[in-house]
C-alpha positions as CSV (number, residue, x, y, z in Angstrom):
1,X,-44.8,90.3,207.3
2,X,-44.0,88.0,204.4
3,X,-44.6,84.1,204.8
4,X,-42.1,81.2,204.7
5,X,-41.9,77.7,205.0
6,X,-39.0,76.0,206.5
7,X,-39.0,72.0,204.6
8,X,-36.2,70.1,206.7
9,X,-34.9,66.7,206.9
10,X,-33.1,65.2,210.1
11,X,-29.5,63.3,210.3
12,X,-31.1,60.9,212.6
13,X,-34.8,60.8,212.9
14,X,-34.9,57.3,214.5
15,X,-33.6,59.1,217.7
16,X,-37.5,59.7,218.7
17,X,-36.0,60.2,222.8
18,X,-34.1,62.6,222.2
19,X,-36.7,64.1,219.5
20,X,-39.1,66.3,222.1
21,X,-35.6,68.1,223.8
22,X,-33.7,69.0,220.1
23,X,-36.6,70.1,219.0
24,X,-37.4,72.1,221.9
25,X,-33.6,73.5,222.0
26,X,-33.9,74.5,218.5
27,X,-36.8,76.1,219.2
28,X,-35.1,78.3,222.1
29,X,-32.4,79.3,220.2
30,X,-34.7,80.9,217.3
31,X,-36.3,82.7,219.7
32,X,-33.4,83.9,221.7
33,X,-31.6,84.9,218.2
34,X,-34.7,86.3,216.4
35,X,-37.3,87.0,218.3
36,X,-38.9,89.0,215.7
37,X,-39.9,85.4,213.5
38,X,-43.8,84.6,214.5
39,X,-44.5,80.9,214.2
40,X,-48.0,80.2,212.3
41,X,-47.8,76.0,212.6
42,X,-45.0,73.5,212.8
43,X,-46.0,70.1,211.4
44,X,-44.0,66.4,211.2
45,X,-44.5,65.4,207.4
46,X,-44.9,62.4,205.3
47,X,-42.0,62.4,202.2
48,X,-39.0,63.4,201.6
49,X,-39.0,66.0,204.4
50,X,-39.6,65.6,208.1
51,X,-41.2,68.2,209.1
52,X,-42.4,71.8,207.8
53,X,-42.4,75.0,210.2
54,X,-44.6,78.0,208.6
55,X,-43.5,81.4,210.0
56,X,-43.6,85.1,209.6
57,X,-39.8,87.1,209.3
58,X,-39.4,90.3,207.9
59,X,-37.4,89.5,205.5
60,X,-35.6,86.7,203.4
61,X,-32.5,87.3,205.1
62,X,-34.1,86.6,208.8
63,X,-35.9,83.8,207.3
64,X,-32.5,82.2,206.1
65,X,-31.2,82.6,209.4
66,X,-34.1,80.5,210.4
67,X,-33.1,77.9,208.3
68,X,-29.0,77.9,209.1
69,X,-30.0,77.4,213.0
70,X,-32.4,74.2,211.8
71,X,-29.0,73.2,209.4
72,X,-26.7,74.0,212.8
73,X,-28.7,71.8,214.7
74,X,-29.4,68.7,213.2
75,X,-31.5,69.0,210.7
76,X,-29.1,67.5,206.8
77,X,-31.2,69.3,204.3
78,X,-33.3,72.4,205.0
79,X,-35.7,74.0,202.3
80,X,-37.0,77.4,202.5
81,X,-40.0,78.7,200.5
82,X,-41.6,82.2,199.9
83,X,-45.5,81.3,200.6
84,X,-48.1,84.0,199.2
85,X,-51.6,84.0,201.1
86,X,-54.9,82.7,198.3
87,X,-56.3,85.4,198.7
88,X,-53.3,87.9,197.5
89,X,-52.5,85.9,194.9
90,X,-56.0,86.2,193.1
91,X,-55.5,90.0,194.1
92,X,-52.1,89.7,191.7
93,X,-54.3,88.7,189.3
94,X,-56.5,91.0,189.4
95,X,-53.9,92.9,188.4
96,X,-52.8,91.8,186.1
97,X,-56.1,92.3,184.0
């Protein structure tokens, strides 16, 4: 399945008590609405983004979705990338030889 990444930034980060439970929520919700997406990592960030979720969807349309539940839930500005393994980007090279 093809790789995205999910860049988002928060309405109100400084609410770090109530951080743990959205997060978890959100979480829950992608699951329960597209259980098909298979999470590789989720990681807080240093930028202009808060955090970055890596995942596996079938397509860019489940992969949007994705990111309208993180936009739903709290999140002010979500970014979604296309992400191409190393190693089958020097295979497109190859390629192109």
């Amino acid at each position: 399945m093809p790789i995205y990444m999910l860049a988002t930034k928060l309405q109100n980060p400084e609410l770090v008590e109530k951080r743990k439970e959205t997060g978890e929520k959100w979480l829950k919700i992608v699951k329960e609405k597209l259980p098909d997406i298979k999470w590789i990592a989720h990681y807080a960030i240093l930028g202009p983004y808060d955090f970055i979720d890596i995942f596996e969807a079938k397509n860019e349309k489940e992969a949007a979705k994705v990111s309208l539940l993180s936009r739903a839930r709290g999140a002010v500005f979500a970014e979604s990338w296309t992400a191409i393994p190393y190693k089958d980007f020097l295979d497109l090279i190859k390629e192109l030889d």
